[in-house]
N, C-alpha and C positions, 0 to 999 in steps of 0.2 A: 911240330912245335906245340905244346900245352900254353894253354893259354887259359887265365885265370876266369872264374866264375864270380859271382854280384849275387849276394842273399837280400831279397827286401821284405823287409816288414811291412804290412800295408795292414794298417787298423783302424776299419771303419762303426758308426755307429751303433755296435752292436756283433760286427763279426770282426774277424781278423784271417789274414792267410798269412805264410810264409812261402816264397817263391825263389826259385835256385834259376839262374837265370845267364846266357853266354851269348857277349853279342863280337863273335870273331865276323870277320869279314864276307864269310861266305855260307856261312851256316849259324842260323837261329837257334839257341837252345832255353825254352820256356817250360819251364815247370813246378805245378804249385806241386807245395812240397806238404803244408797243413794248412787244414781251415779251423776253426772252432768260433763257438758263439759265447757273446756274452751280453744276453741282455739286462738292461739297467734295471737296479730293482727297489723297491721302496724298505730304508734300512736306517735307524737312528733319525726319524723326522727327515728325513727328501730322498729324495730319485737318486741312487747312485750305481756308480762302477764299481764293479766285482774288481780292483785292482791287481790283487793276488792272483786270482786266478788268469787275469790279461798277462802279465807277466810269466807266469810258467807257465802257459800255451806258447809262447815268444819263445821262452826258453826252452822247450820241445821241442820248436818247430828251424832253429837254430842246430839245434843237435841233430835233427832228422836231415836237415840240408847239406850238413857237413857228412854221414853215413855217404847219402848220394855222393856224393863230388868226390867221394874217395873211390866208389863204386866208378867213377868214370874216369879217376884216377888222376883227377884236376884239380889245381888249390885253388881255395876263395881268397877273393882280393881282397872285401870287404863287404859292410853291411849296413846298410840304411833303414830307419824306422821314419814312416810318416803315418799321420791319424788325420782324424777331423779336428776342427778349434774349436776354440775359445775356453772347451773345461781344462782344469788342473788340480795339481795336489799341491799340498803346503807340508812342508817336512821341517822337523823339528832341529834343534841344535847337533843333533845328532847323526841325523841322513836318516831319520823314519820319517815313515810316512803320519800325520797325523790321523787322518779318517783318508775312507773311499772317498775320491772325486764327487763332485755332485754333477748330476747329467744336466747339462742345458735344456733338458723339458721339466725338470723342477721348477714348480712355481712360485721358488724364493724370492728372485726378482720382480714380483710383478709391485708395479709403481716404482720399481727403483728408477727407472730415467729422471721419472718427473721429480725423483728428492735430489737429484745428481743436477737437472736441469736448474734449478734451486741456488745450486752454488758456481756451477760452471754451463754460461750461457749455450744452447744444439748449438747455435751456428758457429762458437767458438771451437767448439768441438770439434766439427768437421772443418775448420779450417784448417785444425790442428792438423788433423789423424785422415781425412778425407774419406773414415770409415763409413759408412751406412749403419741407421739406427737401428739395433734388434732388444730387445727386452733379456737375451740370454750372453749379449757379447760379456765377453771377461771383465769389464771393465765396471758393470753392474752386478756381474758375479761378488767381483773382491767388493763392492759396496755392502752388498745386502750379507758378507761375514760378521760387518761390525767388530765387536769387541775383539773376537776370535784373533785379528790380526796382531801379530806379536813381531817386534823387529827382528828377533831372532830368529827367525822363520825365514826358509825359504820355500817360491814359489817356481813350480817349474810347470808348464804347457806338457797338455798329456805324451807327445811322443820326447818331449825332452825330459821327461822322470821317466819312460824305457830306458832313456839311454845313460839317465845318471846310475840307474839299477844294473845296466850292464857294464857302465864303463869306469865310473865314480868320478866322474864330470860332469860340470852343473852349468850348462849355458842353454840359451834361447835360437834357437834359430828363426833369420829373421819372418818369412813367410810367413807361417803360423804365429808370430810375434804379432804383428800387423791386425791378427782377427780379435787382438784384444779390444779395440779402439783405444790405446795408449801407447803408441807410436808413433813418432812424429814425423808427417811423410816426407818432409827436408830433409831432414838429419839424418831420418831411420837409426831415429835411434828413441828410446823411452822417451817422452815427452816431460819430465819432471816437474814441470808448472801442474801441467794438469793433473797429474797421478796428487800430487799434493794438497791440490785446489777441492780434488775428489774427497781428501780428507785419507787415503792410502798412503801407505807407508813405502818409500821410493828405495828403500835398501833392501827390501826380500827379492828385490829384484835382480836375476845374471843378467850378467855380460848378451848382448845381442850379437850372434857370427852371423856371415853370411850362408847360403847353399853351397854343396861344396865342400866344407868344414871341414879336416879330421876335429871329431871329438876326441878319440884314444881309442890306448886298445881295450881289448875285454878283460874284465878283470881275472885275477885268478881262478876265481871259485867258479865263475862263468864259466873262462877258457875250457877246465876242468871236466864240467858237467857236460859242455856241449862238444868239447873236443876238436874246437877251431883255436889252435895256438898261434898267438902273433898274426891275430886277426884284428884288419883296423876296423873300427864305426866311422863312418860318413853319415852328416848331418844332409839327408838330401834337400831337395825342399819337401820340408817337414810336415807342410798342410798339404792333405791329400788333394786337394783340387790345384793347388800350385804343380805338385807332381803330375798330376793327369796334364795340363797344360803344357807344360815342359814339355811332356810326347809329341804337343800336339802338330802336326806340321802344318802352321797356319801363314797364310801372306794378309799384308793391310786390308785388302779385301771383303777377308771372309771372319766372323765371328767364330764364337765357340758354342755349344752347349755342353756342357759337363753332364751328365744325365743318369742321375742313379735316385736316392734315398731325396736328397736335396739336387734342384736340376738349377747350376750356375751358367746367366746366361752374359758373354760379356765380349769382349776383344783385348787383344794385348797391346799395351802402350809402353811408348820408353820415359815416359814421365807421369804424375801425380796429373789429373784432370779434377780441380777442384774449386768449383764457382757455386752461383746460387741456381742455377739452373740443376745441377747434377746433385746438389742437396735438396732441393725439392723434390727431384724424384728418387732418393732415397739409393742412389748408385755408391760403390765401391770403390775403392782404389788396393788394392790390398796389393802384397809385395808377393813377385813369383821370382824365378830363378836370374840370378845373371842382372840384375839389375831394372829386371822389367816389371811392369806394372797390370797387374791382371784390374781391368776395370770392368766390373760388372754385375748385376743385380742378381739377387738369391728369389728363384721361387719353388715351391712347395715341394714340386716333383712329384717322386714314385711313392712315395711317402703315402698318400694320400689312398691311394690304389691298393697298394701292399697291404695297408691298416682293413681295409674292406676287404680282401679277400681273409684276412686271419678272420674278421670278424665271420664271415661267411663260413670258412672250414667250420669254425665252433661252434658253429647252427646247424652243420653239416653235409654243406654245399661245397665241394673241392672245383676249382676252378684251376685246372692245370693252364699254364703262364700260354702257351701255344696252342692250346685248343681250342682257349678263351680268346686270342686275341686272331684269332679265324673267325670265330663266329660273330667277334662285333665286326669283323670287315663288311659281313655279309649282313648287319643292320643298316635300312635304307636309312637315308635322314641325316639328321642334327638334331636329335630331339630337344635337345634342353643345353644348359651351359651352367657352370659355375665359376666362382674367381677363386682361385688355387691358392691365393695369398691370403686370404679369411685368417687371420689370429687360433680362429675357433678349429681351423683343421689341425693347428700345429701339435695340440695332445689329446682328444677330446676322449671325454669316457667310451663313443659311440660314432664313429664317424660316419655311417651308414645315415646315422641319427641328425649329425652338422647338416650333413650335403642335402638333403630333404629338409630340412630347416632354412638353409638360404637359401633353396630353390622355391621358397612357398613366399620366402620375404621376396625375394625378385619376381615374383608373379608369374614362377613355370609352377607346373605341374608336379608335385611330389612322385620320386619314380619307389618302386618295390624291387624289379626284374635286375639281381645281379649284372646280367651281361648289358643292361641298356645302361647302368649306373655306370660300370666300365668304363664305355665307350664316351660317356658325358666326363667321365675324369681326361680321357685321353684324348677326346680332341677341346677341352677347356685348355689342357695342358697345353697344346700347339697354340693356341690363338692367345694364347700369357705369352708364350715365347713371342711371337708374332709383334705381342706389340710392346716387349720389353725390344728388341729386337730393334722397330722403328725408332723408340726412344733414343736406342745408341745412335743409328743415325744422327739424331737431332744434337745429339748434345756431343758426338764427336767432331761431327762434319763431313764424316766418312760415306761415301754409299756402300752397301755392302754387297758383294752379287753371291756370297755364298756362307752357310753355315759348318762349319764343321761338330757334328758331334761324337763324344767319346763317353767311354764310364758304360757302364752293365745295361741302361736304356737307348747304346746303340742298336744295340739286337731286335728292339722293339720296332720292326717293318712297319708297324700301320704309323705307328707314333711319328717315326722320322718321314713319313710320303705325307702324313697330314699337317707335321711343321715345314713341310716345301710347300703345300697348297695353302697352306695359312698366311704362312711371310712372302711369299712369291720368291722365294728365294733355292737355291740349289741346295739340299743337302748331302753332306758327303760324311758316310756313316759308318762307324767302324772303333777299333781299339776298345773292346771293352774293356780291356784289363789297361786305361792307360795309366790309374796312377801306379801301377806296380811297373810298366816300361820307364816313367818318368822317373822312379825313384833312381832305377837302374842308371838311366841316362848320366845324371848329375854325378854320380858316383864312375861310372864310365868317363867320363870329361875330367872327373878330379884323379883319375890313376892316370890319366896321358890316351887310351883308349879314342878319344874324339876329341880333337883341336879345338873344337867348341860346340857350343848347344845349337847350331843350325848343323852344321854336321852332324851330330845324334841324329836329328830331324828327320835327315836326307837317309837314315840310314834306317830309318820307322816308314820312309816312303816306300823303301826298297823293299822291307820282310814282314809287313803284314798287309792284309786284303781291307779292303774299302769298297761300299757300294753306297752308287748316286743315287739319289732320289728327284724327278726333277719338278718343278710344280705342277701342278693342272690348275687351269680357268675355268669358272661355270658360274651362271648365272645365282645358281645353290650357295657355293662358297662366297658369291659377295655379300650375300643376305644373311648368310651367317655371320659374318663379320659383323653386320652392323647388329644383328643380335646379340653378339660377345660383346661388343663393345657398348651398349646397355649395359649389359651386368655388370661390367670392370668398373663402368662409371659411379656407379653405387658405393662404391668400397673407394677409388683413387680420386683424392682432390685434384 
């Protein structure tokens, strides 16, 4: 029996793959098919995306996948695009594009909350949208356009202008809808009080589908180029971290950690969790696949780490990912600690330069030594999780006995053994590639492939590896906690 193949686009901040992908019964078949980069670049006054060139990588990497599967002599069923949130394009009456995207570390937004606060009250806000506040969400994007906004205009989320470019359909899927904060988590649907109240214009706005979707098929010229005819688009869930969760095969239990560029730390809910406790500490609700509820806080991540070692190569220090994270094993201590959520790590000219800054305001030590800096970013990083981790306890009610993480910073051994000895919690580490399995998944469930998304789950239990981490006790690690938690204190009301 041939049995059809799953193309997903998976397009994160700054890179993109294309993966051909077969989940028959008894055999895994996983392969990236393209990678390419594209970092955001300062063009026309702000930070934006290479759009053009993200879309013919896509569209390369479309046609190299379909080469394959003819090579294996297998048709594709279909094709799903997911990205990161909140940026977007606005296209004209026409279906063009007006400008590149502008990246969410532009710093177009800054003060936009507080003129947005002005006319529509936070707590209104989040009662709405039950979003958490970020200074780059969408919803301060479309403010700080101003006049730019024309009704004629439409406005699509970056993996839903892929897909109006390959398919000539214009809707939102809802996941990544969600990361605008103008969705309303009852309805899940556009909030229109608010998008108005915002002073936004409520008709550049598609139709919201669910995961799942067919969008259509490719269009001709697409078909054409890439050579996949009477190929459907499936709208997976469309925000990469929805898709990584989707993979995730998680019970009430255990959390998540998403763990790559931005490391999402949360649990999955079958409803909106949204009081004043969960607004004070600045948690999520955002929308994943199937009707569920990804509730959980964003912290800095690998972000921080990645940004020091470029800085380092370009001084000329290479700190290969495995070599380095051997040798902080074998640094005794806890030298020092920073809070990962600093505002000032999120783009700074120098981050070598931030992290030595709030270490001198906290009253450690300013460090020099690459590999001691490291290791202060990676076990800061655990003891953030730690005690984002505890918070969810508080504010769900849940105890948790285990974490699961997923995304490219499962690989990272020391990272995941120090977030088990930080949270006292099990971790259980693995799927780095889960949102390109997730995307699969959703698109697998919507051809008939899996009865439903806990079947996928069962079926991510079965054909990839997993390894525990379990905690350790020491008199070391409880004193470093109360050290960490010093510094958190500084920065968290």
């Amino acid at each position: 029996m041939t049995t059809p193949l799953y193309i997903a686009v998976d397009l994160g901040a700054g890179s993109g793959r294309v993966f051909l992908v077969g989940v028959d019964p008894g055999n895994l078949l996983f392969e990236e098919i393209r990678r390419f980069q594209y970092p955001p670049r300062d063009i026309a006054e702000h930070l934006r995306w290479d759009f053009t060139h993200i879309l013919e990588n896509v569209i390369l990497g479309l046609g190299a996948a379909a080469d394959r599967a003819r090579e294996l002599e297998r048709p594709v069923c279909s094709i799903g695009v997911d990205s990161w949130g909140v940026d977007y394009g606005l296209l004209d009456s026409d279906g063009s594009l007006l400008a590149d995207p502008v990246c969410y570390r532009d710093n177009r937004t800054k003060g936009m909350m507080e003129r947005v606060f002005d006319l529509i009250p936070r707590s209104q806000i989040f009662e709405k949208t039950g979003i958490q506040f970020l200074n780059f969400n969408t919803l301060f994007q479309l403010c700080a356009e101003g006049n730019l906004l024309r009704k004629e205009l439409r406005f699509l989320l970056l993996p839903d202008l892929i897909n109006f470019f390959l398919t000539g359909t214009a809707a939102a899927e809802y996941t990544n809808a969600t990361t605008t904060q103008m969705v309303n988590a009852t309805t899940r649907d556009w909030d229109r009080e608010l998008i108005e109240r915002a002073g936004l214009l409520f008709d550049i706005l598609p139709d919201i589908i669910p995961a799942g979707t067919t969008v259509g098929r490719l269009k001709a010229d697409v078909a054409a180029d890439t050579k996949l005819q009477d190929v459907t688009l499936i709208a997976p869930a469309t925000h990469d971290t929805a898709s990584a969760v989707a993979a995730t095969p998680i019970s009430d239990e255990w959390a998540y950690i998403s763990s790559g560029t931005w490391s999402l730390v949360g649990v999955e809910l079958d409803n909106p969790l949204i009081n004043e406790a969960a607004a004070s500490q600045n948690f999520t609700n955002e929308g994943g696949a199937y009707g569920t509820i990804r509730f959980l806080k964003n912290v800095m991540g690998l972000w921080i780490l990645e940004s020091c070692r470029r800085e380092w190569q370009a001084a000329g220090t290479v700190l290969a990912y495995d070599e380095m994270l051997r040798d902080v094993n074998e640094i005794d201590g806890l030298p020092a600690f920073i809070f990962p959520d600093d505002p000032r790590f999120l783009n700074p000219a120098s981050m070598t330069t931030a992290i030595r800054e709030q270490l001198k305001e906290t009253g450690q030590t300013a460090i020099d030594d690459p590999l001691v800096i490291a290791k202060v970013v990676l076990d800061s990083l655990a003891f953030r999780y730690a005690s984002v981790l505890q918070t969810t306890e508080e504010l769900t009610g849940r105890k948790l006995r285990g974490v699961q993480v997923i995304g490219g910073g499962s690989r990272n051994r020391y990272l995941n053994q120090m977030t088990a000895n930080a949270s006292g919690l099990t971790v259980r580490a693995g799927l780095p590639e889960a949102t390109v399995v997730g995307n699969v998944l959703v698109q697998a469930v919507s051809s008939g492939r899996f009865a439903s998304l806990a079947d996928a789950r069962d079926y991510v239990n079965e054909h990839f590896d997993f390894e525990e981490f379990a905690a350790e006790a020491s008199q070391a690690l409880g004193d470093a906690r109360h050290r960490y938690t010093d510094v958190e204190s500084r920065f968290v009301e």
